[in-house]
C-alpha positions as CSV (number, residue, x, y, z in Angstrom):
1,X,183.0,-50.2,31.8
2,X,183.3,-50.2,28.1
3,X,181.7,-47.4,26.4
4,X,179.2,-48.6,23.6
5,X,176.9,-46.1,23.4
6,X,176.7,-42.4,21.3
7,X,174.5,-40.0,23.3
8,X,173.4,-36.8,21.1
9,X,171.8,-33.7,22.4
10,X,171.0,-30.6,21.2
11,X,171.4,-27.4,23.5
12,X,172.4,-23.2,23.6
13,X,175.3,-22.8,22.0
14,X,176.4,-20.1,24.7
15,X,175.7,-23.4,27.4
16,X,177.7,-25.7,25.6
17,X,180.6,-23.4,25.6
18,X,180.1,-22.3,28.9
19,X,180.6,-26.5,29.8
20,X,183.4,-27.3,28.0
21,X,185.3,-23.9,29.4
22,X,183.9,-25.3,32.8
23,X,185.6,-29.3,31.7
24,X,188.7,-27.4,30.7
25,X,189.1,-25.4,33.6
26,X,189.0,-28.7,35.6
27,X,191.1,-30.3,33.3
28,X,188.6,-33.3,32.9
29,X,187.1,-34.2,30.1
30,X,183.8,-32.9,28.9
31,X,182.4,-36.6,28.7
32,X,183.3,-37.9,32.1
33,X,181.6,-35.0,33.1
34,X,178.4,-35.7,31.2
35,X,178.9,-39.4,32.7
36,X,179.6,-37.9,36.3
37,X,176.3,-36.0,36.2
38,X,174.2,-38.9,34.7
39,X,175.1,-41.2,37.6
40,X,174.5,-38.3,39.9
41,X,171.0,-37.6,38.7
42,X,170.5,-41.4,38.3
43,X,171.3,-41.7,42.0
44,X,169.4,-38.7,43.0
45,X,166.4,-40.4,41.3
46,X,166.8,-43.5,43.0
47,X,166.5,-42.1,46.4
48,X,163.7,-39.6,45.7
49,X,161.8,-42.8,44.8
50,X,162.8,-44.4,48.0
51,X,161.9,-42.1,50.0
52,X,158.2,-42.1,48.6
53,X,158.0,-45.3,48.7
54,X,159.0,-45.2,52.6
55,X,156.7,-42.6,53.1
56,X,154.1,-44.3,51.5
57,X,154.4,-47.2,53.7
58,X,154.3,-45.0,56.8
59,X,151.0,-43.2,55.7
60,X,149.4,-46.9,54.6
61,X,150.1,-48.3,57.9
62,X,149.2,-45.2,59.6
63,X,145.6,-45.4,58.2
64,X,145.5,-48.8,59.3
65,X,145.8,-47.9,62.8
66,X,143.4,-45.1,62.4
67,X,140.9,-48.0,61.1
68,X,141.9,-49.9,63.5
69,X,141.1,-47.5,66.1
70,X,144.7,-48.0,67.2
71,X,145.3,-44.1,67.6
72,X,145.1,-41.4,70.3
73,X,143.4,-38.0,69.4
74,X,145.1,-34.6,69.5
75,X,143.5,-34.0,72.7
76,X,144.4,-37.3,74.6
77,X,148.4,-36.3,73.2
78,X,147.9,-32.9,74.4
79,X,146.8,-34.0,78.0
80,X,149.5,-36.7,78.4
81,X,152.1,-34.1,77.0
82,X,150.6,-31.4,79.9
83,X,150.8,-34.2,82.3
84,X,154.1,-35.1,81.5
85,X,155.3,-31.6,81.7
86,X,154.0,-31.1,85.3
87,X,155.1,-33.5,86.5
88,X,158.9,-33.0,85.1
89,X,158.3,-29.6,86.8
90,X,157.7,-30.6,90.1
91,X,160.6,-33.3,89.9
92,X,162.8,-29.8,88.9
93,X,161.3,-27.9,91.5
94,X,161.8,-30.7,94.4
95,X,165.3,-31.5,93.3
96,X,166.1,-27.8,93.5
97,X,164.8,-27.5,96.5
C-alpha cells in the first residue's frame, strides 16, 4: 500500500523517547509501529461497534416479545427450573438405586 500521507502529532517528549527506544529494541521501525497500532485500534473499533449493534438487536427484539406478550415471568422460569431439577433428581436417585 503506497504510503501518501504525513501524519503529525505532538506528544511528551519522555514518551516519544520511551517509543522509539521501544521500536529499536524490536528492531522495527518506529512507523510500522505507529501503522501496526492504527490498524489495531481501527480493528478494535470496528468490533466494539459490532458488538453494539448485536446487542442492540437482541434488546429490540427482546422488547418485542415482551409487547408481544411472548415472554415467561421470573416466576414461571423459576418453577419450570425447580421442576426440572426434581425431576433430574429422582432420575439420579432411581438410577442409583
Amino acid at each position: 500500500m503506497p504510503k501518501e500521507a504525513v501524519f503529525t502529532m505532538k506528544l511528551e517528549a519522555d514518551l516519544r523517547d520511551q517509543f522509539m527506544a521501544a521500536t529499536e529494541d524490536a528492531h522495527r521501525p518506529a512507523s510500522q509501529v505507529v501503522r501496526e497500532l492504527m490498524r489495531d485500534y481501527i480493528e478494535q473499533r470496528r468490533q466494539a461497534r459490532d458488538y453494539d449493534e448485536f446487542l442492540h438487536r437482541k434488546v429490540e427484539l427482546a422488547r418485542r416479545q415482551r409487547d408481544a406478550g411472548q415472554h415467561f415471568s421470573h416466576e414461571e422460569v423459576e418453577a419450570k427450573a425447580a421442576a426440572r431439577r426434581t425431576e433430574l433428581q429422582r432420575r439420579a436417585i432411581e438410577a442409583g438405586s
